[in-house]
FIZA-674675 format. One record per residue: x, y, z of N, C-alpha, C in turn; residue in three letters; residue number from 1. Coordinates in nm, 3 decimals, decimal comma, m for minus. Example, Ala and Ser with C-alpha at 12.3 -4.5 7.8 and 13.67 -1.06 7.14 Angstrom:
FIZA-674675
<rec><n_u>1,319</n_u><n_v>m0,569</n_v><n_w>0,780</n_w><ca_u>1,230</ca_u><ca_v>m0,450</ca_v><ca_w>0,780</ca_w><c_u>1,320</c_u><c_v>m0,330</c_v><c_w>0,780</c_w><aa>ALA</aa><i>1</i></rec>
<rec><n_u>1,285</n_u><n_v>m0,225</n_v><n_w>0,708</n_w><ca_u>1,367</ca_u><ca_v>m0,106</ca_v><ca_w>0,714</ca_w><c_u>1,290</c_u><c_v>0,003</c_v><c_w>0,787</c_w><aa>SER</aa><i>2</i></rec>
***
This chain:
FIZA-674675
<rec><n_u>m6,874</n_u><n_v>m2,197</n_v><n_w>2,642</n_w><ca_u>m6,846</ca_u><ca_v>m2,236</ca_v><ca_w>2,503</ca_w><c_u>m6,807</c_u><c_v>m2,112</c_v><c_w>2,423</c_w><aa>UNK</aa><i>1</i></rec>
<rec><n_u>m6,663</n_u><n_v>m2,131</n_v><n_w>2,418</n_w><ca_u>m6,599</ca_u><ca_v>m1,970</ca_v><ca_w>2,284</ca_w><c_u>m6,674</c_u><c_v>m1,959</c_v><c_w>2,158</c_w><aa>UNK</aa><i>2</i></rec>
<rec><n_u>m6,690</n_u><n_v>m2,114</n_v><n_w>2,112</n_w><ca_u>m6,740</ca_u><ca_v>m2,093</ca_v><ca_w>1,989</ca_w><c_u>m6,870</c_u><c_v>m2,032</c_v><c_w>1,978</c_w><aa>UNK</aa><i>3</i></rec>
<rec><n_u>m6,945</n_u><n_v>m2,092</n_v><n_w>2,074</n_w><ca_u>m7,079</ca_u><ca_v>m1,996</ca_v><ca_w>2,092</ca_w><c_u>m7,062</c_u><c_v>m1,847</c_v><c_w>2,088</c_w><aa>UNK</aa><i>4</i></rec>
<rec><n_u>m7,024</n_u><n_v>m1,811</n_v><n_w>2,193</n_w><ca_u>m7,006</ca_u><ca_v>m1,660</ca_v><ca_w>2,240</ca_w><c_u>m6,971</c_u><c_v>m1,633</c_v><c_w>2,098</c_w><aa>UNK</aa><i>5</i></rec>
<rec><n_u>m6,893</n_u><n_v>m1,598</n_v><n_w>2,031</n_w><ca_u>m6,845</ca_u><ca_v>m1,589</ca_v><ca_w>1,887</ca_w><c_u>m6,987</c_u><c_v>m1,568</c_v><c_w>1,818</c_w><aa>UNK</aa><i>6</i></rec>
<rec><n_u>m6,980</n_u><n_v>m1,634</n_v><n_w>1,788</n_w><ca_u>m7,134</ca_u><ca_v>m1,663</ca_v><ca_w>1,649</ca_w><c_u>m7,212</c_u><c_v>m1,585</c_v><c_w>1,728</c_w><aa>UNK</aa><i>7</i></rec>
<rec><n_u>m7,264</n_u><n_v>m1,563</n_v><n_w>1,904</n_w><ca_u>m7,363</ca_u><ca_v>m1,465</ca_v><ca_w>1,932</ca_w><c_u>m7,294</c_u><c_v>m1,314</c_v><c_w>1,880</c_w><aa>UNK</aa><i>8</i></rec>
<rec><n_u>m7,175</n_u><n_v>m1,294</n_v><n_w>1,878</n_w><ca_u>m7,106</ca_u><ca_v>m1,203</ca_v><ca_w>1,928</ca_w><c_u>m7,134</c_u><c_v>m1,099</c_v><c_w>1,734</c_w><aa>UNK</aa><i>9</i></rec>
<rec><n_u>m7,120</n_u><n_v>m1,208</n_v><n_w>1,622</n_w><ca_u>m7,098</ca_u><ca_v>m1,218</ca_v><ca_w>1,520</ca_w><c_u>m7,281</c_u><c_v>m1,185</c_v><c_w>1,486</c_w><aa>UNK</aa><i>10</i></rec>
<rec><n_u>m7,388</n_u><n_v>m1,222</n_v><n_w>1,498</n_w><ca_u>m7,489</ca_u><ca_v>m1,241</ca_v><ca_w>1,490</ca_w><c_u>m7,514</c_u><c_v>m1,078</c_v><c_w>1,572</c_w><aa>UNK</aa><i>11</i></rec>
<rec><n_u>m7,510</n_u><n_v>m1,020</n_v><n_w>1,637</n_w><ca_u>m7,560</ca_u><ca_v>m0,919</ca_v><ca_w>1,709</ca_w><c_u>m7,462</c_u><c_v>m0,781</c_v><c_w>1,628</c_w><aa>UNK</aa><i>12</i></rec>
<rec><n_u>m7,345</n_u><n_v>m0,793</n_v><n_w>1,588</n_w><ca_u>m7,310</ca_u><ca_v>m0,696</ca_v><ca_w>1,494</ca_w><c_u>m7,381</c_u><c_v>m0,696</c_v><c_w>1,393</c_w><aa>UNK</aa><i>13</i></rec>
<rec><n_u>m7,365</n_u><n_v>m0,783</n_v><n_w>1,322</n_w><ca_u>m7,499</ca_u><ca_v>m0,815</ca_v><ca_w>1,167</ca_w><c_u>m7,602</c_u><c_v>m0,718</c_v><c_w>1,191</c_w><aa>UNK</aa><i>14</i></rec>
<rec><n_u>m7,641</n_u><n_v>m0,766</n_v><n_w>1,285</n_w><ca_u>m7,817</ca_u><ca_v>m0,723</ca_v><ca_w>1,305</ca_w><c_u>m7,792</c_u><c_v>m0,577</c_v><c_w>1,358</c_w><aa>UNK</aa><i>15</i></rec>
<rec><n_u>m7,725</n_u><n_v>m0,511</n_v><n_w>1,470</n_w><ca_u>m7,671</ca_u><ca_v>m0,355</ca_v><ca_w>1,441</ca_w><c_u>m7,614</c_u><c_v>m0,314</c_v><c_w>1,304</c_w><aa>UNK</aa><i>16</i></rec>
<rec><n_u>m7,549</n_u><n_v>m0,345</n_v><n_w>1,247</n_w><ca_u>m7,511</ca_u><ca_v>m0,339</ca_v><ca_w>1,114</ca_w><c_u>m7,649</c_u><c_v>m0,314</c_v><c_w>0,993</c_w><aa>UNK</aa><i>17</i></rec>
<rec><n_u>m7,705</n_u><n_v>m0,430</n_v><n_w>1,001</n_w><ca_u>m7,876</ca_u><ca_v>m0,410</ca_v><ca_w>0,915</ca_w><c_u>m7,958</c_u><c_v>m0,283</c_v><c_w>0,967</c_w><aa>UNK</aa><i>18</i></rec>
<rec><n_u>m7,970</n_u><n_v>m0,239</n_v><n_w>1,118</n_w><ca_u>m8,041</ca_u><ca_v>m0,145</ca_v><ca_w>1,142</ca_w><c_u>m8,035</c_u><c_v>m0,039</c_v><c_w>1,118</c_w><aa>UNK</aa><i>19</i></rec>
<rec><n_u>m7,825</n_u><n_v>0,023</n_v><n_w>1,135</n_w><ca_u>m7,796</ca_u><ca_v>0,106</ca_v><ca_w>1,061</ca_w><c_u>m7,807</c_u><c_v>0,148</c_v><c_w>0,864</c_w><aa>UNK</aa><i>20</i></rec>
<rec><n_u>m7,816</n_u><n_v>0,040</n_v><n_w>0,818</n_w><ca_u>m7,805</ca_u><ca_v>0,016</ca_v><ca_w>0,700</ca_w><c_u>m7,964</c_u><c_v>0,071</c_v><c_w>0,676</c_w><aa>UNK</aa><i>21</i></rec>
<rec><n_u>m8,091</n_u><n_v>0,027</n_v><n_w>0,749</n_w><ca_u>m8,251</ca_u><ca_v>0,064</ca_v><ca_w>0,712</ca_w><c_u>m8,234</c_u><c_v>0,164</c_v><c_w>0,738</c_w><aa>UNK</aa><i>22</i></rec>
<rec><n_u>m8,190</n_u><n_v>0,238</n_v><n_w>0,884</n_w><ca_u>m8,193</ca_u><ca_v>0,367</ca_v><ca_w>0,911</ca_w><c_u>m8,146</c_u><c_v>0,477</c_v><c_w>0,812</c_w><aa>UNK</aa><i>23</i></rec>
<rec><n_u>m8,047</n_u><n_v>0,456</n_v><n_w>0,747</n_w><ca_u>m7,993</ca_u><ca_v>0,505</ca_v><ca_w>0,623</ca_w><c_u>m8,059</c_u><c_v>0,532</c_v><c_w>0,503</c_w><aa>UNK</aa><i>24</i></rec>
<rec><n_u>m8,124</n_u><n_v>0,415</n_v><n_w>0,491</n_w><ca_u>m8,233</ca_u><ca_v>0,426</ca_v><ca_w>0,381</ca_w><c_u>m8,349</c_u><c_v>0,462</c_v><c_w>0,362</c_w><aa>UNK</aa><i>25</i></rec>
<rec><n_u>m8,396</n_u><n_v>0,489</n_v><n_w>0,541</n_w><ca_u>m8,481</ca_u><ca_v>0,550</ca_v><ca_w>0,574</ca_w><c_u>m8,441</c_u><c_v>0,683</c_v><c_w>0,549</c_w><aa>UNK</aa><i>26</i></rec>
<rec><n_u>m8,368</n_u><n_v>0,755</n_v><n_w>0,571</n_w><ca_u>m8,346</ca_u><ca_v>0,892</ca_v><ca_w>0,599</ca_w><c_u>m8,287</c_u><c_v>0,939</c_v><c_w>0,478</c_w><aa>UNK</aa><i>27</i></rec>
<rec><n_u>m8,248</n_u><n_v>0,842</n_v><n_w>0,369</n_w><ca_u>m8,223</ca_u><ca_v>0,873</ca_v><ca_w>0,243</ca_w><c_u>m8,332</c_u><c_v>0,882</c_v><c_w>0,144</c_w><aa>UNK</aa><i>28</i></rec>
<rec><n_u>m8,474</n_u><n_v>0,810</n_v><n_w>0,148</n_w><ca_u>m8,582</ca_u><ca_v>0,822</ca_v><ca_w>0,130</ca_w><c_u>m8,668</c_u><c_v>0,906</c_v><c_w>0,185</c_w><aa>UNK</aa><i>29</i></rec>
<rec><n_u>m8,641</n_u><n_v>0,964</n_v><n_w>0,309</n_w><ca_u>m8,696</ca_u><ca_v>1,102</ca_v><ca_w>0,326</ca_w><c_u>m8,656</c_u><c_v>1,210</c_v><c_w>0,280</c_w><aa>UNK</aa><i>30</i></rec>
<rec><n_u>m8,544</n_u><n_v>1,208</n_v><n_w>0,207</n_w><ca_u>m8,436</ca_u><ca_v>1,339</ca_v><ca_w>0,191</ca_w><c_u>m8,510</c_u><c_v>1,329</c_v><c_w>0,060</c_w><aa>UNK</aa><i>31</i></rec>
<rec><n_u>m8,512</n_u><n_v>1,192</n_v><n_w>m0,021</n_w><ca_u>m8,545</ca_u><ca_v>1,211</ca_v><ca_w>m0,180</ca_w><c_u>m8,741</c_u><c_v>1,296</c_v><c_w>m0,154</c_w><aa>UNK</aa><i>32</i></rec>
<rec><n_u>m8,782</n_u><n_v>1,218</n_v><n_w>m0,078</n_w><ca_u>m8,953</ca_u><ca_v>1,272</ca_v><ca_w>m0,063</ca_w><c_u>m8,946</c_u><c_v>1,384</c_v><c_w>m0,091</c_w><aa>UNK</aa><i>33</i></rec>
<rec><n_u>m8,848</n_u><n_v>1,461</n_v><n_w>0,041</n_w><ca_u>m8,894</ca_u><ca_v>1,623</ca_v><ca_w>0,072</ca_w><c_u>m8,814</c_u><c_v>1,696</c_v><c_w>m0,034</c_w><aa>UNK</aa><i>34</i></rec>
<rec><n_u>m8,736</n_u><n_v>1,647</n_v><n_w>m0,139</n_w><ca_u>m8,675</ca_u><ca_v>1,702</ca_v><ca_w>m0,311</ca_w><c_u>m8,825</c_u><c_v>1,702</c_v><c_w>m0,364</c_w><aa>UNK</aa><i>35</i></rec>
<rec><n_u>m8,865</n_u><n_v>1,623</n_v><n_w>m0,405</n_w><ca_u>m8,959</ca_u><ca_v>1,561</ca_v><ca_w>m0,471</ca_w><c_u>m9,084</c_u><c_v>1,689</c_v><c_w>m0,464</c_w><aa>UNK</aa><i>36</i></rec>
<rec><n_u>m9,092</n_u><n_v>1,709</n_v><n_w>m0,302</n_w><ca_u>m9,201</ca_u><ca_v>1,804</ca_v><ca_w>m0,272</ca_w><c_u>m9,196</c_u><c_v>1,922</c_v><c_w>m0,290</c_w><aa>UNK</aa><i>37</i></rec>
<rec><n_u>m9,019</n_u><n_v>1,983</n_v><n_w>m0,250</n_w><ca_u>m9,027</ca_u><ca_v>2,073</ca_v><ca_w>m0,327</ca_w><c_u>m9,068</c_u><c_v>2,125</c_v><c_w>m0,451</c_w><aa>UNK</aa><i>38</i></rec>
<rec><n_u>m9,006</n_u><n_v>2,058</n_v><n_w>m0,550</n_w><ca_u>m9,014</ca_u><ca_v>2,065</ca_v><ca_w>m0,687</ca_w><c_u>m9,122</c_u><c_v>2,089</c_v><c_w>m0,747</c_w><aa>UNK</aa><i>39</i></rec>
<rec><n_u>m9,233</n_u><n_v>1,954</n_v><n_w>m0,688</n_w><ca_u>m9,383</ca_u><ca_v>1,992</ca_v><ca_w>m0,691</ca_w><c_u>m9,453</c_u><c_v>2,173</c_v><c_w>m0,684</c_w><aa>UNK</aa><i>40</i></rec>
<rec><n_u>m9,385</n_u><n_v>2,130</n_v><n_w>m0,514</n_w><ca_u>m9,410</ca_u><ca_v>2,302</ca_v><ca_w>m0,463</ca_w><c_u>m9,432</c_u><c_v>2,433</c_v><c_w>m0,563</c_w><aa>UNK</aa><i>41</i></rec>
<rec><n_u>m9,314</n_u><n_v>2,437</n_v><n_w>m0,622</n_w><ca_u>m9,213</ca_u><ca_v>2,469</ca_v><ca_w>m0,722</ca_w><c_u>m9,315</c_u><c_v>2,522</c_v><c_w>m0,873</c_w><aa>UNK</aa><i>42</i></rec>
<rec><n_u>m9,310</n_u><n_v>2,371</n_v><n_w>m0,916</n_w><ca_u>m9,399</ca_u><ca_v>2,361</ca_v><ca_w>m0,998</ca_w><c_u>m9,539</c_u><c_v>2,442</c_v><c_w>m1,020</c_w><aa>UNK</aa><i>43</i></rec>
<rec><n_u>m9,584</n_u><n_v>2,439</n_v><n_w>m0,896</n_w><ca_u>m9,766</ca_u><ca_v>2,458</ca_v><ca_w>m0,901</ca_w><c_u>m9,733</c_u><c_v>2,657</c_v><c_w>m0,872</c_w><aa>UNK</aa><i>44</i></rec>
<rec><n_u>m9,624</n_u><n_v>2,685</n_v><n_w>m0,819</n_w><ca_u>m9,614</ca_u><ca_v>2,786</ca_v><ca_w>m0,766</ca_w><c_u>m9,613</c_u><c_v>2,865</c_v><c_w>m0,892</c_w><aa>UNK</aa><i>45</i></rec>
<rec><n_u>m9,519</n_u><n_v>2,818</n_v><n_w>m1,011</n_w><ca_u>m9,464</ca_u><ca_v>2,900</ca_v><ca_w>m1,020</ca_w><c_u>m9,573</c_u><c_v>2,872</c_v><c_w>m1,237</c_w><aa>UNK</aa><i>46</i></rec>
***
């Protein structure tokens, strides 16, 4: 069935697509943390 294969085919990009998309936001939310900590750092240091 084409039409099947399709929609799996369509359904499994999505979902690679979403993982990249968390992963991103993951690692964009770590980048903001370790600003954040600096600054702190920063702060108390100085």
């Amino acid at each position: 069935d084409r039409v099947a294969q399709e929609t799996l085919e369509e359904h499994d990009r999505a979902e690679a697509e979403a993982e990249a998309d968390a992963k991103a936001r993951a690692k964009a939310r770590k980048r903001m943390l370790d600003r954040l900590q600096d600054r702190l750092r920063d702060k108390f240091r100085g």
